[in-house]
MIDOSE-1310 file (N, C-alpha, C; in nm, 2 decimals, decimal comma, always signed):
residues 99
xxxx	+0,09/-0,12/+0,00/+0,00/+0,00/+0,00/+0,09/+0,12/+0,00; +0,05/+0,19/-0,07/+0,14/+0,34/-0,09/+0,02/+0,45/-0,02; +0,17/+0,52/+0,06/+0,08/+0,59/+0,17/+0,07/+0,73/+0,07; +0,03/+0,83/+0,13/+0,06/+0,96/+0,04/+0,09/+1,05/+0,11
xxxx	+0,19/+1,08/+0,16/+0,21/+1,22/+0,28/+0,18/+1,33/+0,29; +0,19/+1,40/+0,13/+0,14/+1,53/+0,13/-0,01/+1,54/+0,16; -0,12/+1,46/+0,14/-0,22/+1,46/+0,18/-0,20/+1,46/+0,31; -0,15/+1,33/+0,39/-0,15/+1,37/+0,55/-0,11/+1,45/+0,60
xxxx	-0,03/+1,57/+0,56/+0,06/+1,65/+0,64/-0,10/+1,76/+0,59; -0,15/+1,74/+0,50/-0,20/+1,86/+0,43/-0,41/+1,83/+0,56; -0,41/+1,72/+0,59/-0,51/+1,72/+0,67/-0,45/+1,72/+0,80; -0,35/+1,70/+0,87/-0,35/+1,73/+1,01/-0,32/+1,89/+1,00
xxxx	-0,31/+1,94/+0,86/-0,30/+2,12/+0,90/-0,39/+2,15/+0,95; -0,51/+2,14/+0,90/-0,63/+2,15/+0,85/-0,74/+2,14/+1,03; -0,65/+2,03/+1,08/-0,72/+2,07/+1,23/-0,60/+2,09/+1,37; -0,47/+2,12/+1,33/-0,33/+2,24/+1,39/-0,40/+2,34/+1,43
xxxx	-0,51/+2,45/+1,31/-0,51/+2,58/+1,27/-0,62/+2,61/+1,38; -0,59/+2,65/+1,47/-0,65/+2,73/+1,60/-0,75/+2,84/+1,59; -0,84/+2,82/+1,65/-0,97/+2,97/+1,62/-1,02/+2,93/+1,76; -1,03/+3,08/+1,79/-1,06/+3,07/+1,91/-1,20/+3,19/+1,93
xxxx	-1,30/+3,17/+1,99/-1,43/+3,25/+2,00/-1,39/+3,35/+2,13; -1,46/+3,45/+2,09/-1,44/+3,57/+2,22/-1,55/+3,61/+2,23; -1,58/+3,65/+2,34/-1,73/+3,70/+2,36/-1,74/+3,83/+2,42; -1,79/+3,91/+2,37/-1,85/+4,08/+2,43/-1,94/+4,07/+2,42
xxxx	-1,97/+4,11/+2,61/-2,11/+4,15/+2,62/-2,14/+4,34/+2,62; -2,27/+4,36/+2,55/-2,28/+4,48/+2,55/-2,42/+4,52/+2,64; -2,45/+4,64/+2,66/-2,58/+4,67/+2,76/-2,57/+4,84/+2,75; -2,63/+4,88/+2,86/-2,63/+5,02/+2,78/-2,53/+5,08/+2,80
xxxx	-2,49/+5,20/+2,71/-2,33/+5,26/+2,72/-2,22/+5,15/+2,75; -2,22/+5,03/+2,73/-2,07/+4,95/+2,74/-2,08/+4,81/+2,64; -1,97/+4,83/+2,61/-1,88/+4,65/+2,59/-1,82/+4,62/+2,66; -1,83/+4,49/+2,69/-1,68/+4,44/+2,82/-1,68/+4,29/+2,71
xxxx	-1,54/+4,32/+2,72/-1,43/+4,37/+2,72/-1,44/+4,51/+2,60; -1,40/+4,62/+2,64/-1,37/+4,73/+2,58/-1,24/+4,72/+2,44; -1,16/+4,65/+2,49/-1,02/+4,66/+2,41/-1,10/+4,49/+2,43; -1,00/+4,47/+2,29/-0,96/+4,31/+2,28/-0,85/+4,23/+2,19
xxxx	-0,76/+4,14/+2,20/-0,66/+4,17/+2,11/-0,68/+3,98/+2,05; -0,73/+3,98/+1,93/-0,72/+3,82/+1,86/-0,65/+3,82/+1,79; -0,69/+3,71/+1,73/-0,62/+3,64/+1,64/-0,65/+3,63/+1,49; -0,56/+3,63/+1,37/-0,63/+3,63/+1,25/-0,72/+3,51/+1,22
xxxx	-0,84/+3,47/+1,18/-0,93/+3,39/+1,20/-0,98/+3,34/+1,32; -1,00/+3,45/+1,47/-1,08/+3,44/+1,59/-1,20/+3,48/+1,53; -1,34/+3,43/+1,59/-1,43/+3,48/+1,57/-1,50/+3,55/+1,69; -1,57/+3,67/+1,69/-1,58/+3,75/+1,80/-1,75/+3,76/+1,79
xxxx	-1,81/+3,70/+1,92/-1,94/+3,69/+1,93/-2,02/+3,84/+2,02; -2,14/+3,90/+1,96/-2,11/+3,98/+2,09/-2,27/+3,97/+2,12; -2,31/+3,98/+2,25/-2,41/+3,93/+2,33/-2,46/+4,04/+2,40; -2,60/+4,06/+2,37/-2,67/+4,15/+2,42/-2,75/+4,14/+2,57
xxxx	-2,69/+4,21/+2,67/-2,74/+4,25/+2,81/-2,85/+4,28/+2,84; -2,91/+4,40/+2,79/-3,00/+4,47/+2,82/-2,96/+4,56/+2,70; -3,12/+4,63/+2,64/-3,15/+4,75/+2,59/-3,15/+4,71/+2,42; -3,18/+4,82/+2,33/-3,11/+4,79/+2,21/-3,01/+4,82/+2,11
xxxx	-2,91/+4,69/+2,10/-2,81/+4,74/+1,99/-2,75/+4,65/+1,93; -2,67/+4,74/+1,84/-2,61/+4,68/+1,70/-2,47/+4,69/+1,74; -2,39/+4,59/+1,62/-2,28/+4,64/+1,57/-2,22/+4,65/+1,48; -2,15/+4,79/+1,50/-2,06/+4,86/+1,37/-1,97/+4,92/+1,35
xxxx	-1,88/+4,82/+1,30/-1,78/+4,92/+1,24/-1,79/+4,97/+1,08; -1,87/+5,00/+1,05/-1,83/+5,10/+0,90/-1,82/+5,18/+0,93; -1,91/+5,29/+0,97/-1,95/+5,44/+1,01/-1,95/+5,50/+1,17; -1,90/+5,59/+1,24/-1,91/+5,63/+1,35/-2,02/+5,68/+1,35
xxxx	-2,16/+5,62/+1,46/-2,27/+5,69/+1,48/-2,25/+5,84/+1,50; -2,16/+5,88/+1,60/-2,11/+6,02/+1,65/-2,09/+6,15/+1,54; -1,96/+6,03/+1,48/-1,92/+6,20/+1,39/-1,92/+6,17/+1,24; -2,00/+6,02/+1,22/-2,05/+5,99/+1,06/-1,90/+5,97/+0,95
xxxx	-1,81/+5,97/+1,05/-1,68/+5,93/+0,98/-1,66/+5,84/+0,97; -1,60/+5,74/+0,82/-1,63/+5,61/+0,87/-1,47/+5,61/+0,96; -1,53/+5,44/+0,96/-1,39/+5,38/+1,07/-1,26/+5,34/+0,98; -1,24/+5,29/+0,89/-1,16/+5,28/+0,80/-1,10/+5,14/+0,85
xxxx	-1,19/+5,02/+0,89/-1,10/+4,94/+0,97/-1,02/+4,82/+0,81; -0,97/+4,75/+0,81/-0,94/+4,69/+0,74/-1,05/+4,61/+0,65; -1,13/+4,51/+0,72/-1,29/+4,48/+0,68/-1,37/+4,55/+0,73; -1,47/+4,56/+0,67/-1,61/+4,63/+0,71/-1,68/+4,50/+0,80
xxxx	-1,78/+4,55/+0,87/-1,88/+4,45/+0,94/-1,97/+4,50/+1,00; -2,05/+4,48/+1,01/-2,21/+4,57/+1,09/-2,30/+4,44/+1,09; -2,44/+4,47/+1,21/-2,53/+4,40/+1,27/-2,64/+4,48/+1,22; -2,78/+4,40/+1,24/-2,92/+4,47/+1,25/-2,94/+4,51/+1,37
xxxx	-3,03/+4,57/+1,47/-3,06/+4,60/+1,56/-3,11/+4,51/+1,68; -3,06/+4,47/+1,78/-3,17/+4,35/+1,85/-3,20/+4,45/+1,98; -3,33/+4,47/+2,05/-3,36/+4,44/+2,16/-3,38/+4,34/+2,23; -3,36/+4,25/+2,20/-3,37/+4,10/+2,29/-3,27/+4,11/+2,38
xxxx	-3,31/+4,10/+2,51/-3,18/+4,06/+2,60/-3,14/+3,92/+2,57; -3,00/+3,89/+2,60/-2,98/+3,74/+2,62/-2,94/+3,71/+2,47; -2,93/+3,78/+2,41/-2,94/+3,64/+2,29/-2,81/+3,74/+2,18; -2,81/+3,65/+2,05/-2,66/+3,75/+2,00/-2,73/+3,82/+1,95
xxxx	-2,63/+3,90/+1,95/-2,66/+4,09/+1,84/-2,53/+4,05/+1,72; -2,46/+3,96/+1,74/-2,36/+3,93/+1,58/-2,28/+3,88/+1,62; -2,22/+3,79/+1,52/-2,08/+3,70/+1,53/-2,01/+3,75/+1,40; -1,86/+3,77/+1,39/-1,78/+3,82/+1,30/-1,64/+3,73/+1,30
xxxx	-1,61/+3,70/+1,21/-1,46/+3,60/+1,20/-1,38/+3,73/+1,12; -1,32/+3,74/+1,18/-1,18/+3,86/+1,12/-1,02/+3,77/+1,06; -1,06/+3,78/+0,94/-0,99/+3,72/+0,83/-0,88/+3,83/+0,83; -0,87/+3,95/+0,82/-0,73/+4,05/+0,79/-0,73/+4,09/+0,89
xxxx	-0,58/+4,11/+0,95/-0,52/+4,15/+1,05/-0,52/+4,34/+1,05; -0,48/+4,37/+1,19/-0,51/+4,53/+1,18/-0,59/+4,56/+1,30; -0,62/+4,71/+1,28/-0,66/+4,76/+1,42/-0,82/+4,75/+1,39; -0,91/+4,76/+1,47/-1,02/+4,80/+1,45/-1,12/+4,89/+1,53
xxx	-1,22/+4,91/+1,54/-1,28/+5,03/+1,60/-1,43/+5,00/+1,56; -1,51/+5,02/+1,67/-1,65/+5,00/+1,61/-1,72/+5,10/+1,74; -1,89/+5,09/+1,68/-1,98/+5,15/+1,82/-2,12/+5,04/+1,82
């Protein structure tokens, strides 16, 4: 039997490659965690407390500038406590900024 390595080297990469979930909770006037520092392909969950909101980084609600982050990403609106307001996997590396 002839084995084939490059396939096996090429499927144990395939579950090596680490992703790891982070979770912000938001409620009124806050995210916690405020700052957060991942990983390229983390996916960042964020979970609504109380009240209603989105999220966005395209455009600063405030001063209508956008954010310029490397990807764009934005949410619809929830008032549902308890449940998600968005999940985002961040494929390019870089700073970002949202409200």
């Amino acid at each position: 039997m002839k084995f084939n390595y490059s396939f096996f080297l090429f499927f144990i990469s395939l579950f090596s490659i680490s992703q790891t979930t982070h979770t912000i909770n938001a409620g009124m006037y806050y995210y916690t965690p405020s700052n957060l520092t991942i990983s390229q392909g983390d996916v960042v969950v964020w979970i609504n407390d109380s009240g209603c909101h989105d999220v966005n980084g395209v455009i600063n609600s405030i001063t209508g500038e956008p954010f310029n982050n490397p990807e764009d990403f934005s949410s619809d609106i929830t008032c549902e406590s308890g449940v998600e307001i968005y999940t985002h996997t961040f494929n390019i590396i870089g700073s970002y900024s949202y409200d």
